[in-house]
VEXBATOR-187813 format. One record per atom (N, C-alpha, C): residue number from 1; atom name; x, y, z; residue in three letters. Coordinates in steps of 0.001 Angstrom, whole numbers, plus 500000, padded with zeros to 6 digits. Example, Ala and Ser with C-alpha at 12.3 -4.5 7.8 and 13.67 -1.06 7.14 Angstrom:
+-----+----+--------+--------+--------+-----+
|   i | at |   east |  north |     up |  aa |
+-----+----+--------+--------+--------+-----+
|   1 |  N | 513190 | 494310 | 507800 | Ala |
|   1 | CA | 512300 | 495500 | 507800 | Ala |
|   1 |  C | 513200 | 496700 | 507800 | Ala |
|   2 |  N | 512850 | 497750 | 507080 | Ser |
|   2 | CA | 513670 | 498940 | 507140 | Ser |
|   2 |  C | 512900 | 500030 | 507870 | Ser |
+-----+----+--------+--------+--------+-----+
END
This chain:
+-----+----+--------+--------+--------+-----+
|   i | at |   east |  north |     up |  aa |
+-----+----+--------+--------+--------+-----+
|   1 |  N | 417339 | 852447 | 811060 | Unk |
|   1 | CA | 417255 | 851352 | 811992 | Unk |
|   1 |  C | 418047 | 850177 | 811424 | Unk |
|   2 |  N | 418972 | 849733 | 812016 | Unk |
|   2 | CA | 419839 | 848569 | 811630 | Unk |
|   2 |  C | 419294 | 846972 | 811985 | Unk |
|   3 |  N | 419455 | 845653 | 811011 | Unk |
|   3 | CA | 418969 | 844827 | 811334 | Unk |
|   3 |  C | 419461 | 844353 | 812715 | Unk |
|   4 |  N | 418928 | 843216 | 812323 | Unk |
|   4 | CA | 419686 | 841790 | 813990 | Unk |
|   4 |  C | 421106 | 841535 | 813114 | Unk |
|   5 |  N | 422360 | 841701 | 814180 | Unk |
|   5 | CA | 423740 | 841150 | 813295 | Unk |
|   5 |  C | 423572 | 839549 | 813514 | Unk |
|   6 |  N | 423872 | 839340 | 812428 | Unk |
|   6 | CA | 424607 | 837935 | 812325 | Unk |
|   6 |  C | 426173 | 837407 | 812113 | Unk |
|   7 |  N | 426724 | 836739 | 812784 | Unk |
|   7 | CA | 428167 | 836636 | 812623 | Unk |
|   7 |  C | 428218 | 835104 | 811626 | Unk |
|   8 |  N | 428862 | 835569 | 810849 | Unk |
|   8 | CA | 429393 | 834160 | 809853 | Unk |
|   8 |  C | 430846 | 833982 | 810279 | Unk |
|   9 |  N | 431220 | 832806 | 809896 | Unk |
|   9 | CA | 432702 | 832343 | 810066 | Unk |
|   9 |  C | 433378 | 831294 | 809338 | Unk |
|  10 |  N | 434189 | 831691 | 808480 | Unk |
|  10 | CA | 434705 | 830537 | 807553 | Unk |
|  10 |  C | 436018 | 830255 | 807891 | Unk |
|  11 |  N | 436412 | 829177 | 807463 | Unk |
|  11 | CA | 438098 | 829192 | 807626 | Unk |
|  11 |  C | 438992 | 829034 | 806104 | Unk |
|  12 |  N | 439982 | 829741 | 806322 | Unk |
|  12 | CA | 441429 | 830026 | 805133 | Unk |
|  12 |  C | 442212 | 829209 | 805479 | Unk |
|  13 |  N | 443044 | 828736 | 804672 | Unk |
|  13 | CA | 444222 | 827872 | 804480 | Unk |
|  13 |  C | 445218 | 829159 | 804599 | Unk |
|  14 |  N | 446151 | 828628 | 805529 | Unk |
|  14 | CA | 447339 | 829943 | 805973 | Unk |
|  14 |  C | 448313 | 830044 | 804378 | Unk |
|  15 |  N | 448482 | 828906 | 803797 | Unk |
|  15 | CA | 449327 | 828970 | 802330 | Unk |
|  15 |  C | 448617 | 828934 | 801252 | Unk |
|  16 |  N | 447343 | 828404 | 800619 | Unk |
|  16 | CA | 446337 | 828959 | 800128 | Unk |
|  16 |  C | 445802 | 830209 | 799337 | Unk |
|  17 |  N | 445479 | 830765 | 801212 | Unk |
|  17 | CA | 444688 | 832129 | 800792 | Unk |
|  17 |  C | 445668 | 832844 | 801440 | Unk |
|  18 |  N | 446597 | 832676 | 801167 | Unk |
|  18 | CA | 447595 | 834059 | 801775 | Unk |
|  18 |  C | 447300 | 835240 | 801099 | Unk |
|  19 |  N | 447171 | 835262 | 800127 | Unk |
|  19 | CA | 446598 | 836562 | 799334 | Unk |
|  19 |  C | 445308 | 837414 | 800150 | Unk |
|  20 |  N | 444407 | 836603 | 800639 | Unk |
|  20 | CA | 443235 | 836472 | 800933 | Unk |
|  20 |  C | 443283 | 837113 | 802611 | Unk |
|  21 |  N | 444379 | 836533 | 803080 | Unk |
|  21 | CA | 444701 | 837103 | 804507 | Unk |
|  21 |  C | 445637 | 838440 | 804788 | Unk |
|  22 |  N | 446609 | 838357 | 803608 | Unk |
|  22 | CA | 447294 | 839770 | 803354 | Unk |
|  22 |  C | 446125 | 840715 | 803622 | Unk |
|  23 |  N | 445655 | 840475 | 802706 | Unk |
|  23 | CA | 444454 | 841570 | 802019 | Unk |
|  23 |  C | 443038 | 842118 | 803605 | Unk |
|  24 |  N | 443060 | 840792 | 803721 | Unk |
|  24 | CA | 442299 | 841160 | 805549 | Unk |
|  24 |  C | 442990 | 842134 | 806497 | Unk |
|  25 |  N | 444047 | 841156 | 806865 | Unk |
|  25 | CA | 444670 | 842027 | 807750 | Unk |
|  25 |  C | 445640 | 843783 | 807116 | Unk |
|  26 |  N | 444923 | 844248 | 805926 | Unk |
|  26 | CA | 445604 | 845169 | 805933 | Unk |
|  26 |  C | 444101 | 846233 | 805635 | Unk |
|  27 |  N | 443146 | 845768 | 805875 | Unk |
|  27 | CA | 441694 | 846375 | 806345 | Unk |
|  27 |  C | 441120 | 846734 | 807721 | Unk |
|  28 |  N | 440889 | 848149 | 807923 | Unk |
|  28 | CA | 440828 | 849062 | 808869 | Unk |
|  28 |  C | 439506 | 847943 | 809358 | Unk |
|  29 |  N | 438314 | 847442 | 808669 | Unk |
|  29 | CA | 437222 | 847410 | 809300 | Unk |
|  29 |  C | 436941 | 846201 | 808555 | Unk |
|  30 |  N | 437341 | 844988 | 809064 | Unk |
|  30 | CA | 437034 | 843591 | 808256 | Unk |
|  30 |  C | 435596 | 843325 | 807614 | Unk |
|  31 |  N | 434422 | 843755 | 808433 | Unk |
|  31 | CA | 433605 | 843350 | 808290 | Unk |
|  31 |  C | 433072 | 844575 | 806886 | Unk |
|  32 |  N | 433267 | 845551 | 807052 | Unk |
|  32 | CA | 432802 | 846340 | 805876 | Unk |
|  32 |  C | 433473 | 846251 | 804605 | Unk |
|  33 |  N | 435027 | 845564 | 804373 | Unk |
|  33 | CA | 435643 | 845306 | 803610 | Unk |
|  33 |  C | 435190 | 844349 | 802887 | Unk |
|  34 |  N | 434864 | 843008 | 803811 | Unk |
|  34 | CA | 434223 | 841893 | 803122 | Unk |
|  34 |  C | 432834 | 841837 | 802735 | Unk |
|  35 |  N | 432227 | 842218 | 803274 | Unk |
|  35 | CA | 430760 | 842772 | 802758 | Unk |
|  35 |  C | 430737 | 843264 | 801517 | Unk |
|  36 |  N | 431816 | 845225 | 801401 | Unk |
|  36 | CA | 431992 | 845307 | 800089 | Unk |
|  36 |  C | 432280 | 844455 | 798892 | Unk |
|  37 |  N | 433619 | 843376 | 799336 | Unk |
|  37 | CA | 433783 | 842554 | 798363 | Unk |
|  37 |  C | 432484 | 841653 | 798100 | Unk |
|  38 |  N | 432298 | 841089 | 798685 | Unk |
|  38 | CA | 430936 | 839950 | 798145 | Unk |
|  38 |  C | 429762 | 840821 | 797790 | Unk |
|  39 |  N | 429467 | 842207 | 798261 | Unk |
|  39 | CA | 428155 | 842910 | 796937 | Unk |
|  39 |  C | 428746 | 842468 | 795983 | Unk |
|  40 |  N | 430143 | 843359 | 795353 | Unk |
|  40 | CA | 430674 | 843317 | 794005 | Unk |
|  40 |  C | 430760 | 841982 | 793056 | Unk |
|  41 |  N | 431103 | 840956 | 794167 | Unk |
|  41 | CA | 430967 | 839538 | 793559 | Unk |
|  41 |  C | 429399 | 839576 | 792699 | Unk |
|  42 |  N | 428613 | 839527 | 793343 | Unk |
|  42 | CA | 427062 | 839698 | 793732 | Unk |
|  42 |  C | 426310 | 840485 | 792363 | Unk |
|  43 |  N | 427234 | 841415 | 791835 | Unk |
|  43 | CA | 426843 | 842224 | 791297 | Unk |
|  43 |  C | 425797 | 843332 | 791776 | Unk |
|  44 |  N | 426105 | 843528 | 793523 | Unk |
|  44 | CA | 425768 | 844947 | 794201 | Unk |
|  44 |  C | 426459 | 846001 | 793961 | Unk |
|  45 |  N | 427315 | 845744 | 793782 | Unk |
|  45 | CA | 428559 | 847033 | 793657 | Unk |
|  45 |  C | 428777 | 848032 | 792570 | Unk |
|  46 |  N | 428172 | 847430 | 791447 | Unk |
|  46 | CA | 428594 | 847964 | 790212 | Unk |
|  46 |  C | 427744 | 848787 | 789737 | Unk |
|  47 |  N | 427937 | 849285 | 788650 | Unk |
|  47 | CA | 426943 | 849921 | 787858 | Unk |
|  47 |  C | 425190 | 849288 | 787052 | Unk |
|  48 |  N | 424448 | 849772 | 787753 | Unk |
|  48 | CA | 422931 | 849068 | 787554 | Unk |
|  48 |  C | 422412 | 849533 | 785986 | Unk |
|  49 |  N | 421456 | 849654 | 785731 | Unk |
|  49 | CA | 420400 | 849892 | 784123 | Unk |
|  49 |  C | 420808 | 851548 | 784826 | Unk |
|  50 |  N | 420367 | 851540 | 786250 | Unk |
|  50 | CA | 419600 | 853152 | 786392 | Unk |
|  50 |  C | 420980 | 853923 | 785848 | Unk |
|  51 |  N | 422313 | 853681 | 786394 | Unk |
|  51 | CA | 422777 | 854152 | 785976 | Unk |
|  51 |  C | 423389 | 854817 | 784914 | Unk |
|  52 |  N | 423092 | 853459 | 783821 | Unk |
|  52 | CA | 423452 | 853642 | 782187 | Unk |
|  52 |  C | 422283 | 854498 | 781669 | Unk |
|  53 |  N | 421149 | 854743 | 782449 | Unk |
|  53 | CA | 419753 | 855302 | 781533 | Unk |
|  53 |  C | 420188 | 856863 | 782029 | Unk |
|  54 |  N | 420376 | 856930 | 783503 | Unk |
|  54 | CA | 420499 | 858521 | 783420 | Unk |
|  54 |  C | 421728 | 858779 | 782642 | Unk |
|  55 |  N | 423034 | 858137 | 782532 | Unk |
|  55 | CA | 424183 | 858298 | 781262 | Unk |
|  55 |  C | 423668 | 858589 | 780072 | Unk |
|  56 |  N | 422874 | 857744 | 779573 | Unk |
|  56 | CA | 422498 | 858233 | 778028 | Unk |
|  56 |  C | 421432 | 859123 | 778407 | Unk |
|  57 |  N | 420505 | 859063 | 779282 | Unk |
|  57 | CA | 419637 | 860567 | 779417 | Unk |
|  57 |  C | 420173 | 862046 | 779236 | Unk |
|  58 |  N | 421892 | 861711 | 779844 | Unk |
|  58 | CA | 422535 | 863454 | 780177 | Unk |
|  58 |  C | 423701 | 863370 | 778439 | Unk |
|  59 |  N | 423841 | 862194 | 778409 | Unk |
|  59 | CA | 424463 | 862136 | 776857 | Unk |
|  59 |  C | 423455 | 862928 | 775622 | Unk |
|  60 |  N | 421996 | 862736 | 775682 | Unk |
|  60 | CA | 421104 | 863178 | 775377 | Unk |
|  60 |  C | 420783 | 864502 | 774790 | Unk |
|  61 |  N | 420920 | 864829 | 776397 | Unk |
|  61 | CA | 420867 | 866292 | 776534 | Unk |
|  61 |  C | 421531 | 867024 | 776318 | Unk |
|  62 |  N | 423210 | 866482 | 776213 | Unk |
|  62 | CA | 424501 | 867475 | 775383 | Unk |
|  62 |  C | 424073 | 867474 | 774531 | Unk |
|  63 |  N | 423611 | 866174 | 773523 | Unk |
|  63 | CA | 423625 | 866029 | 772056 | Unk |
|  63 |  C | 422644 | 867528 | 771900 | Unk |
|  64 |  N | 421391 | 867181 | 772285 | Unk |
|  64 | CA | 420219 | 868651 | 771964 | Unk |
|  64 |  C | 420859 | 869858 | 772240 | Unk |
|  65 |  N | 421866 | 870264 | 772921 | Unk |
|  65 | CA | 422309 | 871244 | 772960 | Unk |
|  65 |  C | 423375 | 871477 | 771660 | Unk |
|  66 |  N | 423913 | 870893 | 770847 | Unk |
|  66 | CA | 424209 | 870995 | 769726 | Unk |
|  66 |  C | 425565 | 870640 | 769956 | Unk |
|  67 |  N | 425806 | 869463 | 769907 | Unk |
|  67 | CA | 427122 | 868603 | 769959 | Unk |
|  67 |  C | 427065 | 868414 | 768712 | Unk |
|  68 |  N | 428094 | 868688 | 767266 | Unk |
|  68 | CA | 428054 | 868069 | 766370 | Unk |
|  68 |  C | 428505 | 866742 | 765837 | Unk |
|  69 |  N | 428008 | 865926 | 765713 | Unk |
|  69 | CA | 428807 | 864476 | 764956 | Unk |
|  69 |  C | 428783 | 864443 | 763543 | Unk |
|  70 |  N | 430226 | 863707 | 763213 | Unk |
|  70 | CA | 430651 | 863453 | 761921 | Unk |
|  70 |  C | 430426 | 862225 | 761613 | Unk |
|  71 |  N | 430363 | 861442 | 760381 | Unk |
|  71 | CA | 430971 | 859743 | 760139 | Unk |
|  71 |  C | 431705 | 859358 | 761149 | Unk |
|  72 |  N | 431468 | 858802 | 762116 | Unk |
|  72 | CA | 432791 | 857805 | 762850 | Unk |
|  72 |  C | 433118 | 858870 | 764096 | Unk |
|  73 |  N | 432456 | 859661 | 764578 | Unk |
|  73 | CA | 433397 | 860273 | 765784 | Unk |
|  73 |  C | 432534 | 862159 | 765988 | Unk |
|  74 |  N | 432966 | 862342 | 766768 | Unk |
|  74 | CA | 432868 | 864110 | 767169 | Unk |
|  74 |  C | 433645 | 864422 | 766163 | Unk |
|  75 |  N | 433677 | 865859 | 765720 | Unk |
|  75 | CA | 433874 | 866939 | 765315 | Unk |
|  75 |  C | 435421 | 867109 | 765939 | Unk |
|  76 |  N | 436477 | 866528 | 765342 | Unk |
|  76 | CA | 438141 | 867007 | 765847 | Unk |
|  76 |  C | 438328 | 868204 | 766552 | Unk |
|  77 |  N | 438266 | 868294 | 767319 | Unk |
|  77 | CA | 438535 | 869804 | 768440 | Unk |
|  77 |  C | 436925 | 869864 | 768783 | Unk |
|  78 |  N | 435949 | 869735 | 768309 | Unk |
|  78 | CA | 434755 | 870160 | 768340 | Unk |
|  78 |  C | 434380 | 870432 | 770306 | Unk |
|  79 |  N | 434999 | 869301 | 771191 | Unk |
|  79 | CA | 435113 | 869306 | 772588 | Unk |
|  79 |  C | 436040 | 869285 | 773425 | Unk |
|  80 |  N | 437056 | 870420 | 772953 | Unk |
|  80 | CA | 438251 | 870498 | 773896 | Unk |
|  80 |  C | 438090 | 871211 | 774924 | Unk |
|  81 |  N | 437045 | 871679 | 774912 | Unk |
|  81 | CA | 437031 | 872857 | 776354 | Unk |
|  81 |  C | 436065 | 871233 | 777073 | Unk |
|  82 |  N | 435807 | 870035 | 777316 | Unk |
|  82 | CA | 434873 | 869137 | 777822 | Unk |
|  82 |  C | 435562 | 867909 | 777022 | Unk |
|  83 |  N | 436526 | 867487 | 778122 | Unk |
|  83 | CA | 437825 | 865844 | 777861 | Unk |
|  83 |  C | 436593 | 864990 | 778449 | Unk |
|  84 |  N | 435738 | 864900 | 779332 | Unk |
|  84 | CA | 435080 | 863869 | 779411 | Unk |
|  84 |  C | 433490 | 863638 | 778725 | Unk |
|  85 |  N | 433286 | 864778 | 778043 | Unk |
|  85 | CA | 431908 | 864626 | 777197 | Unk |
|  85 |  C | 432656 | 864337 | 775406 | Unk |
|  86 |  N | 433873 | 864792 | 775412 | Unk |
|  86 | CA | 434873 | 864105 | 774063 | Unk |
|  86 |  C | 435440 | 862585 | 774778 | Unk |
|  87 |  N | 435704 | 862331 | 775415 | Unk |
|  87 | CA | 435848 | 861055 | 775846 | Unk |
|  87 |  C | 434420 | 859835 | 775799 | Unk |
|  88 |  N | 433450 | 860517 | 775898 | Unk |
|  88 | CA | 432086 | 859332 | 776285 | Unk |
|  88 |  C | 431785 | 859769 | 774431 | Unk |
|  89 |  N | 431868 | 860640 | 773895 | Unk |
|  89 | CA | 431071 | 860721 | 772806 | Unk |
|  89 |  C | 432583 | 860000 | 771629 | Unk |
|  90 |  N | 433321 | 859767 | 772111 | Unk |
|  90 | CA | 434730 | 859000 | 771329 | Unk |
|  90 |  C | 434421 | 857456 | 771772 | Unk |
|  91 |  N | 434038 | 856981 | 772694 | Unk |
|  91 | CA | 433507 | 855816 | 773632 | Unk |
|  91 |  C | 432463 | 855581 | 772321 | Unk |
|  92 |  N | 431164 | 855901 | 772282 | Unk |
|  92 | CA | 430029 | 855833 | 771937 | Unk |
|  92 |  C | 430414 | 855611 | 770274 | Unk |
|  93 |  N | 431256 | 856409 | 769212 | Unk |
|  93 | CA | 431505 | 856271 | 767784 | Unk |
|  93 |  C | 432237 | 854896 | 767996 | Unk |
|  94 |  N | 433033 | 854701 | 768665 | Unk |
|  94 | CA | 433457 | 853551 | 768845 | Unk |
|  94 |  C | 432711 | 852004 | 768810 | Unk |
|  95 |  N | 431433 | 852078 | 769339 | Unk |
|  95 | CA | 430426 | 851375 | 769312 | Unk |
|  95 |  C | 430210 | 850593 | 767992 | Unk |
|  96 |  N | 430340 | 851913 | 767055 | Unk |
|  96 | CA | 429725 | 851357 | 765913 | Unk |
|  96 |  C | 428192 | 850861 | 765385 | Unk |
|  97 |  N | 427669 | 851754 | 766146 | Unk |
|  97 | CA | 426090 | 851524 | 766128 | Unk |
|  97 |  C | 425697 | 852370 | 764710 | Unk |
+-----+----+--------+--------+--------+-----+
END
């Protein structure tokens, strides 16, 4: 069930926000474009806690499956058959925790 719409209306400077009007008029659906942008302003858009907790939850769960770590990093080749579980676990030595 969708709310009651409300229409807002601001005004742009034609030399200004030319950037701002490029960028409109080259959007299929103004109103869902700008919406998107202002969540993201908002910090709707992005990545929440939930997301980083199930990340290290499934980071977790490689590790228990027997990911080996060295001083400072994975195991050199240790995850070449898996570029993005050697990528987050190269991310993570990086930390320096």
């Amino acid at each position: 069930m969708m709310g009651t719409k409300v229409v807002v209306s601001f005004a742009l400077d034609a030399e200004r926000d030319r950037r701002i009007l490029r960028w409109l008029n080259g959007q299929p659906n103004r109103s869902a474009a700008i919406r998107t942008a202002l969540e993201a302003h908002l910090g709707g858009g992005g990545v929440t806690l939930g997301d980083v907790y199930r990340a290290i939850r499934d980071l977790e769960h490689r590790l228990d499956q027997g990911v080996v770590m060295a001083q400072g990093g994975p195991v050199e080749g240790q995850h070449d058959d898996d570029p993005e579980l050697a990528q987050a676990l190269a991310n993570i030595a990086d930390l320096g925790l």
